[in-house]
N, C-alpha and C positions, 0 to 999 in steps of 0.2 A: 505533387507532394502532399503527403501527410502533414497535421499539423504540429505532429513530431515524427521522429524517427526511431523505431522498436530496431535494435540490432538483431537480426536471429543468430540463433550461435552458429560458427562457423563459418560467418558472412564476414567477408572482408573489410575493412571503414575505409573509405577516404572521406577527410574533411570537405576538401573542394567540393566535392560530389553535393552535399548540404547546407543549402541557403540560410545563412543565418540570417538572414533580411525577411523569411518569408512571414507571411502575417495573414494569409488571408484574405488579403482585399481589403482585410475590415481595419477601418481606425478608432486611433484611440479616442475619439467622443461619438462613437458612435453606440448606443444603445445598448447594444447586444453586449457589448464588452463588457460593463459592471455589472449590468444582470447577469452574465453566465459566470463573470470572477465571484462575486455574490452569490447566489444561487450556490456555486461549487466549496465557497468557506462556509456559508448555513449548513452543508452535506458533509465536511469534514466534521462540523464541531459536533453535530446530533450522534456521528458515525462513531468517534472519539468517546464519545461517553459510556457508550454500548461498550466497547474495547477494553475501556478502564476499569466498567462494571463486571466485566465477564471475567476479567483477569486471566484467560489463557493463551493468548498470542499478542504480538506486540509487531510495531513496525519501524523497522532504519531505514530512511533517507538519506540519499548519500548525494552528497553537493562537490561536485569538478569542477572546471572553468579555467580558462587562462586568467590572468590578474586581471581585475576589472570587470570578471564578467558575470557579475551578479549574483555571488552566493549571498551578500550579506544584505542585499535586495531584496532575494526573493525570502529570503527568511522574516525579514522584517513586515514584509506587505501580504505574504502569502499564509505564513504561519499562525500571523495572528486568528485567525480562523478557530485556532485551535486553545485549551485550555492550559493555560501553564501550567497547572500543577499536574496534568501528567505529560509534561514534554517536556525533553533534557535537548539542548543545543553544545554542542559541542566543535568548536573549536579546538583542530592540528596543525601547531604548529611547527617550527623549526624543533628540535628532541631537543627534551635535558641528556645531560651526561647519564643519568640516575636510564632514561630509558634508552639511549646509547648501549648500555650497557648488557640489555639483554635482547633477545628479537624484536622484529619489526611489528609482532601484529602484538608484543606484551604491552602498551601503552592503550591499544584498542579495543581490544577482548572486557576489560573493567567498563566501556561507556555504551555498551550493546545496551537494546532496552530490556529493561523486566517484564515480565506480562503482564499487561493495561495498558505498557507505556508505549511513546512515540520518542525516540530518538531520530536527532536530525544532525549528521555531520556535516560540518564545513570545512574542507579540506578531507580528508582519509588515509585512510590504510592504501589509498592510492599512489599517495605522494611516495612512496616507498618502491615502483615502479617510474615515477615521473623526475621531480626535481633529482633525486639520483640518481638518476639515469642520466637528465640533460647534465649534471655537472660532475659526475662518475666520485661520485662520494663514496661507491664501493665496486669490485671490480663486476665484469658482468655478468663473470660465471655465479658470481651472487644474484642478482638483481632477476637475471634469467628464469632460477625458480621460483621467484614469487609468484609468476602470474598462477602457476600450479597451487601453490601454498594459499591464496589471496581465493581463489575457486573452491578447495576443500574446507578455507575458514567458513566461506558463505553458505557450502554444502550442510555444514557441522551446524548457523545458528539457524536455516529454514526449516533443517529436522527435530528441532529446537522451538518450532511456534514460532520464528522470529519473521515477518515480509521483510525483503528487500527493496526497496526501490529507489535504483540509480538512475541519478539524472547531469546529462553533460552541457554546459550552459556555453551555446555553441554563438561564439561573436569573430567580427571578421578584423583582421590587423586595422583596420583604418577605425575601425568602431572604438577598438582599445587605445586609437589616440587622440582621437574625441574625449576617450572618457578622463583621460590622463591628462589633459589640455584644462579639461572641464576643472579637475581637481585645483591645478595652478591658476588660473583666473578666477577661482571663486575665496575669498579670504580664509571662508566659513569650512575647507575642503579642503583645507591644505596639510591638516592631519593626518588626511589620508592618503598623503603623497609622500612617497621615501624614495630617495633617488636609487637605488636599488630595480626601485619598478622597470627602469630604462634597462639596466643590465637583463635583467631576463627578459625585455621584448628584444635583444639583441639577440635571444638564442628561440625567437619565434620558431622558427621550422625545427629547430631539433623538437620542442616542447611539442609540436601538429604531427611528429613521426613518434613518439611516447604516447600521447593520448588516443594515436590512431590502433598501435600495437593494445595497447590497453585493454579498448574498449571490444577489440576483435579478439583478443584471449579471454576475456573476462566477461564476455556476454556469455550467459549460458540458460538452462532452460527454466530454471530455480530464480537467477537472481542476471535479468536479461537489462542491457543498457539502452537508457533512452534519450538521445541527441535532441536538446531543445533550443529551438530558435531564439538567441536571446538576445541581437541587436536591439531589438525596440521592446524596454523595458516591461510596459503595460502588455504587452505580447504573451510575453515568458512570463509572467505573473498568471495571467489567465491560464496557460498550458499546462503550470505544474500545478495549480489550485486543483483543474480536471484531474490530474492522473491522481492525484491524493486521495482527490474523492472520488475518483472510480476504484484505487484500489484498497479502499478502506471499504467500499461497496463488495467490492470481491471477497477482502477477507469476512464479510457476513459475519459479526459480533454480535451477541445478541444477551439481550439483561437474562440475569442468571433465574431461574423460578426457585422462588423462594422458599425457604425450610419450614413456615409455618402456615398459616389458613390467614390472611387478613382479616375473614371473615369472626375469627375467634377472637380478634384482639378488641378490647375495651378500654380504651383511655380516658379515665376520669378526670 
């Protein structure tokens, strides 16, 4: 196995099929690990400034996971890499009424990024295929055309200058009750615990038969999904720092040449 998983479109998902444990061989004090986490945030942030400087394309990061599985992790350890004053974080959660009220993708279309910027979603325009799905908040002949609508959205922001890049932060039911465990015996964690959590690890496999359908409609050649190993935290930290910084490499940004002659300027 790779040290991710690139869906091709058209490719079926099964979760089982995808080690969320795998690692490489390598552990977390070993050497190579902060050097290449390292190494791959030095590449985001030099890459990031190009991007911001040039101001014509932009990149969204789009963060999955069953609960616990490290959106607000890798955001914290992997991001910082990057400059905040051109990165939006964006958090989706449960809808107001106010966006209740009109389609599913109107609350998401306003936090696309501008061009220079890096937008990073936590949760998405996905949950609109997932949580309503597993708990049928609307019927399915609704829910069914998203995955079409959700594909023409992403179609609509790459013709747009906009990268895509999704990542599905792949952990195994025993890992999410460690993590959940973790939360209740730590005093300092327990914020992050809502009994809630337990009801939707109740409906585990409906939630593995949504994100499987998901990731298999919604891969495509524009804006293709990538299954990352994320039981062991330091793991999935290094894997998505790479692919940021490979595809901030790809998008090739480059400082804009400037309107005047440096050489003509004199400042007294």
């Amino acid at each position: 196995m790779e040290h991710f998983t690139m869906v091709r479109p058209g490719e079926k998902v099964r979760l089982e099929e995808v080690d969320p444990d795998f690692h490489e061989d390598l552990r977390r004090d070993d050497p190579s690990v902060k050097e290449r986490t390292g190494a791959a945030r030095d590449e985001m942030g030099r890459l990031q400034e190009r991007l911001y400087a040039e101001g014509r394309q932009s990149l969204l990061i789009v963060l999955q996971a069953m609960d616990t599985g490290g959106k607000d992790g890798t955001i914290k350890h992997v991001m910082r890499g990057l400059n905040p004053a051109g990165v939006c974080v964006k958090a989706f959660k449960q809808p107001s009424s106010e966006e209740l009220a009109h389609d599913f993708l109107w609350r998401i279309h306003p936090c696309v990024p501008a061009n220079g910027q890096i937008a990073v979603f936590n949760r998405s325009h996905y949950e609109d295929v997932l949580v309503v799905r597993v708990h049928e908040l609307v019927p399915e002949s609704c829910w069914r055309h998203r995955y079409d609508q959700i594909n023409e959205f992403e179609e609509l922001l790459h013709e747009t200058n906009t990268r895509i890049l999704k990542l599905y932060l792949h952990i195994s039911k025993d890992e999410q009750r460690e993590r959940l465990q973790a939360r209740l015996d730590d005093p300092e964690k327990h914020w992050k615990f809502h009994a809630a959590d337990l009801k939707e690890r109740a409906h585990w496999d409906a939630y593995v038969g949504a994100f499987e359908e998901a990731l298999t409609r919604c891969s495509t050649q524009i804006a293709p999904w990538h299954i990352i190993p994320a039981n062991r935290k330091w793991y999935r930290n290094l894997v998505v720092a790479e692919l940021v910084a490979e595809t901030l490499r790809e998008m090739a940004p480059q400082f804009p040449e400037p309107d005047f002659d440096p050489a003509d300027v004199v400042i007294e």
